[in-house]
N, CA, C and O atoms as a GROMACS GRO file, in nm:
protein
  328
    1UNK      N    1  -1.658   2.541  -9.431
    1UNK     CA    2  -1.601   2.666  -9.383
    1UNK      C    3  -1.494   2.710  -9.482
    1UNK      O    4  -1.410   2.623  -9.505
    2UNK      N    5  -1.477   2.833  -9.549
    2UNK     CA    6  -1.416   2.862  -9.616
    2UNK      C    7  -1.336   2.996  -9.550
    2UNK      O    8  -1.410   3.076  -9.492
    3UNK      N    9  -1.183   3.032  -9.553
    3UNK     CA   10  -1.108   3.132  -9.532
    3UNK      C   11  -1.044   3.177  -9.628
    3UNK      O   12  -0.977   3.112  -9.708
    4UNK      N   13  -1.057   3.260  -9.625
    4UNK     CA   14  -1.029   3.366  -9.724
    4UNK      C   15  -0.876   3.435  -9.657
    4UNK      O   16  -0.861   3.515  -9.564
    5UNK      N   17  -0.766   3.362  -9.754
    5UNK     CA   18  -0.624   3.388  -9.729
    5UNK      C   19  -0.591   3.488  -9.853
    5UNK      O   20  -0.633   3.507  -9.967
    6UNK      N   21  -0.507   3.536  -9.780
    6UNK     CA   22  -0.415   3.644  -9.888
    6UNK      C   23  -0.333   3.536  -9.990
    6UNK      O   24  -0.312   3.416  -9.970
    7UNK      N   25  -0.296   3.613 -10.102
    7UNK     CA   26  -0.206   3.533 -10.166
    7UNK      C   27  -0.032   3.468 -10.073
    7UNK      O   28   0.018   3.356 -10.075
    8UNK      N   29   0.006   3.569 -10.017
    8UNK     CA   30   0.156   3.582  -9.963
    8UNK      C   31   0.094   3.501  -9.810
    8UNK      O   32   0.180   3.517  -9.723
    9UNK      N   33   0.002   3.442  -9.769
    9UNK     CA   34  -0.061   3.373  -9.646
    9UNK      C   35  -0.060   3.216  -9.760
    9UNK      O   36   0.046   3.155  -9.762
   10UNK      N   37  -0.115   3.190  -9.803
   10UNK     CA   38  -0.114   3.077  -9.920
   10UNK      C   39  -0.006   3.027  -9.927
   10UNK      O   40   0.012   2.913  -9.886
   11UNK      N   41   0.135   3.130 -10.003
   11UNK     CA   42   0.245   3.070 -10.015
   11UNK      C   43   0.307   3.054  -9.893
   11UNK      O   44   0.408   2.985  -9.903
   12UNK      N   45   0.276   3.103  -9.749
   12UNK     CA   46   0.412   3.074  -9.663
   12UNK      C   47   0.345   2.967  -9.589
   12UNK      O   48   0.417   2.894  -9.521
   13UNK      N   49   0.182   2.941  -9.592
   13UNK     CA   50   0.121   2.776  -9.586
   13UNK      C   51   0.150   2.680  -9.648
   13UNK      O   52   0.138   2.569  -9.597
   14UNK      N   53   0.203   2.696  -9.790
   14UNK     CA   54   0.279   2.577  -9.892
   14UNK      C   55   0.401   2.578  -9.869
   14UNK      O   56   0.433   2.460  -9.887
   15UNK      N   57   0.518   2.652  -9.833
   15UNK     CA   58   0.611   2.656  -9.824
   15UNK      C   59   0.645   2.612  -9.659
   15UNK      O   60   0.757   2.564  -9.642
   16UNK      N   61   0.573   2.622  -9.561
   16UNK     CA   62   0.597   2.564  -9.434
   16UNK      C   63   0.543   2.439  -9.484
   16UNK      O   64   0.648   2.380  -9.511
   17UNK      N   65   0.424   2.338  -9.521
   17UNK     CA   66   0.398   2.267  -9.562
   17UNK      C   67   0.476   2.185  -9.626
   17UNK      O   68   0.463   2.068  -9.591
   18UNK      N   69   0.563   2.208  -9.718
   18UNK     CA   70   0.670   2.138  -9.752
   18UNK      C   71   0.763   2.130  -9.740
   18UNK      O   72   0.838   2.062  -9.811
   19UNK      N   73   0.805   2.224  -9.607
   19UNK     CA   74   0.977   2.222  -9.519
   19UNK      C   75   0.909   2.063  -9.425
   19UNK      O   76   0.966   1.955  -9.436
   20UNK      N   77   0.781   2.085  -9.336
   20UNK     CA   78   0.770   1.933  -9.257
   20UNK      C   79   0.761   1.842  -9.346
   20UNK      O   80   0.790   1.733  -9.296
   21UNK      N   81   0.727   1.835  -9.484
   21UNK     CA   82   0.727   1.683  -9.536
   21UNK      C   83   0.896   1.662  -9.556
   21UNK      O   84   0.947   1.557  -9.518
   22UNK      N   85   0.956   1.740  -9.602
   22UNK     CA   86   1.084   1.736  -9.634
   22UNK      C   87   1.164   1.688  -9.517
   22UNK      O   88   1.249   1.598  -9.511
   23UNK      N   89   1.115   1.773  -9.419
   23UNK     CA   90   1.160   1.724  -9.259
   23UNK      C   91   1.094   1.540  -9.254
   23UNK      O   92   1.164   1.439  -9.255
   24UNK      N   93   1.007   1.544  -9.251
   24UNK     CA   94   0.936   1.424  -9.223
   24UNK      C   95   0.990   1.258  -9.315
   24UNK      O   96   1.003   1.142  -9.275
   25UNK      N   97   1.011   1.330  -9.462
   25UNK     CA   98   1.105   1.212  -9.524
   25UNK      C   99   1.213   1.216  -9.465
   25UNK      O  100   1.226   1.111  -9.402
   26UNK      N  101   1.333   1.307  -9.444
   26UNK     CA  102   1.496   1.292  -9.386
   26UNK      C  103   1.456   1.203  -9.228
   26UNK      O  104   1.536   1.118  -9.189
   27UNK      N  105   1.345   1.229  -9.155
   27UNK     CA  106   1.333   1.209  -9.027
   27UNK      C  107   1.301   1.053  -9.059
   27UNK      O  108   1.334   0.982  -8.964
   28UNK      N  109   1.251   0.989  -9.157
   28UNK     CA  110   1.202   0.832  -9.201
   28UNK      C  111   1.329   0.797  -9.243
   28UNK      O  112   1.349   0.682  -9.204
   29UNK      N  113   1.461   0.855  -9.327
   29UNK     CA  114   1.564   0.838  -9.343
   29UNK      C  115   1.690   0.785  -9.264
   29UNK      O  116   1.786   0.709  -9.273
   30UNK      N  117   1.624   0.880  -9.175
   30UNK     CA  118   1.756   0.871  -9.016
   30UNK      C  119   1.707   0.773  -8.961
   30UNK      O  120   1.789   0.692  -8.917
   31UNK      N  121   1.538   0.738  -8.941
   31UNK     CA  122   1.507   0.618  -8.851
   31UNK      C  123   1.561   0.456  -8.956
   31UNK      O  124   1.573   0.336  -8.931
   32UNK      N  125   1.573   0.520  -9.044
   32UNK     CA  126   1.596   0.357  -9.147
   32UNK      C  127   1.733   0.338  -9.122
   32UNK      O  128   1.764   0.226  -9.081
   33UNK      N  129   1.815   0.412  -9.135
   33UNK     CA  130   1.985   0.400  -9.102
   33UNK      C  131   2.024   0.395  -8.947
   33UNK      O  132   2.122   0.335  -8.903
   34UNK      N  133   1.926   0.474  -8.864
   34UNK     CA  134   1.923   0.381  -8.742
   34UNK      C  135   1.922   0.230  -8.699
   34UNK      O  136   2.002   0.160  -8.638
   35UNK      N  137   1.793   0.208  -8.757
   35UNK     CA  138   1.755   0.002  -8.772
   35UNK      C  139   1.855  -0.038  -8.861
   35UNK      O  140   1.860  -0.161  -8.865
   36UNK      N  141   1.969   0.038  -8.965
   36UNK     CA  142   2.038  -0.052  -9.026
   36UNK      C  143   2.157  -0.038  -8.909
   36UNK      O  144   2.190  -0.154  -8.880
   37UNK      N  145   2.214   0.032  -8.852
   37UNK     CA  146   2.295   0.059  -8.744
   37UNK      C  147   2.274  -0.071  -8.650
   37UNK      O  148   2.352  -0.165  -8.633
   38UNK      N  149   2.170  -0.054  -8.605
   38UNK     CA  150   2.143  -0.169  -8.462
   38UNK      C  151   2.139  -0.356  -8.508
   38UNK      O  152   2.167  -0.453  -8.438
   39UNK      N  153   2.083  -0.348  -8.681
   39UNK     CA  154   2.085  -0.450  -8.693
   39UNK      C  155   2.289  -0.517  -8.743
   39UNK      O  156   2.355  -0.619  -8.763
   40UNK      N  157   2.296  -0.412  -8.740
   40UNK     CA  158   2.509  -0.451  -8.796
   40UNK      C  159   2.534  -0.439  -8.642
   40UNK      O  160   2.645  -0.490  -8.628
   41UNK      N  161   2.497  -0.405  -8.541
   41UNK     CA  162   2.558  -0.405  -8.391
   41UNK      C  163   2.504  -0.588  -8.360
   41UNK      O  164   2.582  -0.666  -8.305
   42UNK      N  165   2.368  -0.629  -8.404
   42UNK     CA  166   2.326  -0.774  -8.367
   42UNK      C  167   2.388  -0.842  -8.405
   42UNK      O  168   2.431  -0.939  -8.342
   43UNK      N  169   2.420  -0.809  -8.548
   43UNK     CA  170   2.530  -0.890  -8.658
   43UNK      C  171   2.664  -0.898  -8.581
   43UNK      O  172   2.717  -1.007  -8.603
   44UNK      N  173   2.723  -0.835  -8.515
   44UNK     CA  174   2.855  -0.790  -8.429
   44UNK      C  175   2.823  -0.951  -8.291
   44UNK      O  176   2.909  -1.031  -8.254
   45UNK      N  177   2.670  -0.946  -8.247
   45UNK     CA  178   2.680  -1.032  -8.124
   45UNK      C  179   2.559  -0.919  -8.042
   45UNK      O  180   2.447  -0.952  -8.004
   46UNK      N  181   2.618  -0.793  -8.030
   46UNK     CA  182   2.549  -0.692  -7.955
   46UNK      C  183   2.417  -0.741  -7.878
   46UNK      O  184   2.369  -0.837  -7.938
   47UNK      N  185   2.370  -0.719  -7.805
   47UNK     CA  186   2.220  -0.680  -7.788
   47UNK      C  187   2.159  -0.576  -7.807
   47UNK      O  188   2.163  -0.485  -7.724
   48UNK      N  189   2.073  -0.564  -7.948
   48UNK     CA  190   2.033  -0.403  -7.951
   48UNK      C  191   1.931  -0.354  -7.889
   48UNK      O  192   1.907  -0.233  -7.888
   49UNK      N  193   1.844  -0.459  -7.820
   49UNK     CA  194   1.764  -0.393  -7.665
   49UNK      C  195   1.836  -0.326  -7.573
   49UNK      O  196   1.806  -0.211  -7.540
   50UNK      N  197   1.934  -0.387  -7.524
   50UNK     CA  198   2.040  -0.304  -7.421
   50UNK      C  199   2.100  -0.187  -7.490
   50UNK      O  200   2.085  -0.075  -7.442
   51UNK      N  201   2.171  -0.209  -7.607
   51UNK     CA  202   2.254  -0.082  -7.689
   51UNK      C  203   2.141   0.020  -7.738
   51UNK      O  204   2.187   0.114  -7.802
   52UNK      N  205   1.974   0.020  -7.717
   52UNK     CA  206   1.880   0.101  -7.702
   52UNK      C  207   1.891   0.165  -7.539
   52UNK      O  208   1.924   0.282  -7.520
   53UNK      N  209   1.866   0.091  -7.448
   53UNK     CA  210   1.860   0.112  -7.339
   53UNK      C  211   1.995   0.220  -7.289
   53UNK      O  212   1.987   0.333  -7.241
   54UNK      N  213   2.092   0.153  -7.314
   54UNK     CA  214   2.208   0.257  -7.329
   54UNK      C  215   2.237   0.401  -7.396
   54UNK      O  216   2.279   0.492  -7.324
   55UNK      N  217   2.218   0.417  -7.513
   55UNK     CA  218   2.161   0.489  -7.602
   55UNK      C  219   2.033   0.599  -7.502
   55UNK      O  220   2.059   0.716  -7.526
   56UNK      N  221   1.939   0.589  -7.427
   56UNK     CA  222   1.868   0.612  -7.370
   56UNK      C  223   1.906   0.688  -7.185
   56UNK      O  224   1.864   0.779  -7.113
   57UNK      N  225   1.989   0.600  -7.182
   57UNK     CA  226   2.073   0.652  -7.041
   57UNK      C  227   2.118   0.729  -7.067
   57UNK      O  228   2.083   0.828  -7.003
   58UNK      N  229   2.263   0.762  -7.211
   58UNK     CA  230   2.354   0.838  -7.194
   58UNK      C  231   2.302   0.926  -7.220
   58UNK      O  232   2.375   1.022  -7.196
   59UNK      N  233   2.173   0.967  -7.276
   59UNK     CA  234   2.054   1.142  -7.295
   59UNK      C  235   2.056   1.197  -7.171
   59UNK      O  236   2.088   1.315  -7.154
   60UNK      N  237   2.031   1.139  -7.099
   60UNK     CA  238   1.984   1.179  -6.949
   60UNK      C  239   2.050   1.222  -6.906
   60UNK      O  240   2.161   1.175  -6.931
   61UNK      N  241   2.047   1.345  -6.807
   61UNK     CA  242   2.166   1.455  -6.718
   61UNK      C  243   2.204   1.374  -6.570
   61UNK      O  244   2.140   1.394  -6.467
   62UNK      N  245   2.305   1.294  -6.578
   62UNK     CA  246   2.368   1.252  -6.484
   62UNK      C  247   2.298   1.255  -6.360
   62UNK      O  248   2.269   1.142  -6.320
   63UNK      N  249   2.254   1.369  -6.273
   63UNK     CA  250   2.160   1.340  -6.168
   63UNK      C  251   2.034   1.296  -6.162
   63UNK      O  252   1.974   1.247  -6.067
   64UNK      N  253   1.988   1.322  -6.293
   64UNK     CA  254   1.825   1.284  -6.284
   64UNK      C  255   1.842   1.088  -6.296
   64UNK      O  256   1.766   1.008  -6.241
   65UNK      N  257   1.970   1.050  -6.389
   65UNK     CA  258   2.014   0.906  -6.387
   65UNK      C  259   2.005   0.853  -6.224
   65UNK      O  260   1.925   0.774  -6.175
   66UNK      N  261   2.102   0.915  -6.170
   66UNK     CA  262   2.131   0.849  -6.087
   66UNK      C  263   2.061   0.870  -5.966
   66UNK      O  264   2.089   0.810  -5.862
   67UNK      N  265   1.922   0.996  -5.984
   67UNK     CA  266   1.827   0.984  -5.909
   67UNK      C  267   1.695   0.871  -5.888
   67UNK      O  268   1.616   0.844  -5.797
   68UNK      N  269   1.728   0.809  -6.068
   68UNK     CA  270   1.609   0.704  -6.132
   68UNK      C  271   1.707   0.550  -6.058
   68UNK      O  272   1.662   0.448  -6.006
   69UNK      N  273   1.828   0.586  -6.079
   69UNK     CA  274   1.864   0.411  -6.040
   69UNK      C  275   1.859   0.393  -5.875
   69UNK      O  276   1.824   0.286  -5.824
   70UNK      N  277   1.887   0.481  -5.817
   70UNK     CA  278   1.834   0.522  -5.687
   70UNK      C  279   1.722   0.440  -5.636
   70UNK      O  280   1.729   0.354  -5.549
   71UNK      N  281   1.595   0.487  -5.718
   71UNK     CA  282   1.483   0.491  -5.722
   71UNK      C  283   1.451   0.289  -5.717
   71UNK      O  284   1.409   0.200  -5.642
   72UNK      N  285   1.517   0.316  -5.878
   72UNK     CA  286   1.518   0.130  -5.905
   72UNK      C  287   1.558   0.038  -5.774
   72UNK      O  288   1.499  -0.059  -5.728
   73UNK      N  289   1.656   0.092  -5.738
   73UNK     CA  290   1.790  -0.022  -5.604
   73UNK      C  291   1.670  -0.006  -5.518
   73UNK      O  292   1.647  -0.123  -5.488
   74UNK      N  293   1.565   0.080  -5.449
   74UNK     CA  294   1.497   0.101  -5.331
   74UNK      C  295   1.411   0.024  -5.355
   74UNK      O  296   1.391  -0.067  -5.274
   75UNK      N  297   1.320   0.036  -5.491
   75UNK     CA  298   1.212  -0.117  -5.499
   75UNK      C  299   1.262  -0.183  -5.517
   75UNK      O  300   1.227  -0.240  -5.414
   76UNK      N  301   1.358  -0.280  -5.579
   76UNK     CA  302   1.417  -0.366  -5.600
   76UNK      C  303   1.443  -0.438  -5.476
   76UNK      O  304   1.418  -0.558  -5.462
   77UNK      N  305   1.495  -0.359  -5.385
   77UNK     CA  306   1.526  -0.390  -5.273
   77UNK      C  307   1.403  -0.403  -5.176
   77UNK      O  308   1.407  -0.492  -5.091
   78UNK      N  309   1.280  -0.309  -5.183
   78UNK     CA  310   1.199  -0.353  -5.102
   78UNK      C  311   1.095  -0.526  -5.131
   78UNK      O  312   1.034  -0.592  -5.048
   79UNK      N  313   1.111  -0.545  -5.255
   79UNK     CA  314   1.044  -0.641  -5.332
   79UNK      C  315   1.159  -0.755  -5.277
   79UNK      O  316   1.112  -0.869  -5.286
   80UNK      N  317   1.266  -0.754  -5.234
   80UNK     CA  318   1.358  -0.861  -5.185
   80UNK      C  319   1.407  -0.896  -5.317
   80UNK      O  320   1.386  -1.017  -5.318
   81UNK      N  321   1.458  -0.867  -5.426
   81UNK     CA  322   1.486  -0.892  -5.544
   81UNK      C  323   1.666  -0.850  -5.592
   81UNK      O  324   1.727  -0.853  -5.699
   82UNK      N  325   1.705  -0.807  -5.435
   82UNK     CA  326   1.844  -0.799  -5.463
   82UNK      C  327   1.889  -0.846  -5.337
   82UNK      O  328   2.009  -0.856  -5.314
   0.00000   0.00000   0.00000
């Protein structure tokens, strides 16, 4: 299948094309200085499963949190596990 693009359709396909790779290396960047972050928090003692988990809570809008731990305490509790 062949399409037949304008010239000025071409360039703003190469030029979006290489804003996401550009995006896509800085975004491999941030995740590498992340894992160097969590592994100097292990180095500290930390747990960086929990300091993920945490990290993960504090995103969340306060009611929808404390609608989910809610949620948790009720099975928890029906399972006899507290």
């Amino acid at each position: 299948m062949t399409v037949d693009m304008g010239q000025s359709t071409r360039e703003q396909l190469k030029s979006t094309l290489a804003r996401i790779e550009r995006l896509e290396e800085d975004k491999k960047a941030v995740l590498e200085d992340i894992k160097a972050v969590y592994d100097e928090a292990k180095a500290f003692g930390f747990d960086a499963k929990v300091l993920r988990q945490v990290v993960r809570i504090r995103k969340m809008d306060r009611e929808k949190r404390q609608e989910q731990e809610a949620i948790l305490d009720l099975y928890l509790s029906a399972l006899g596990e507290t």
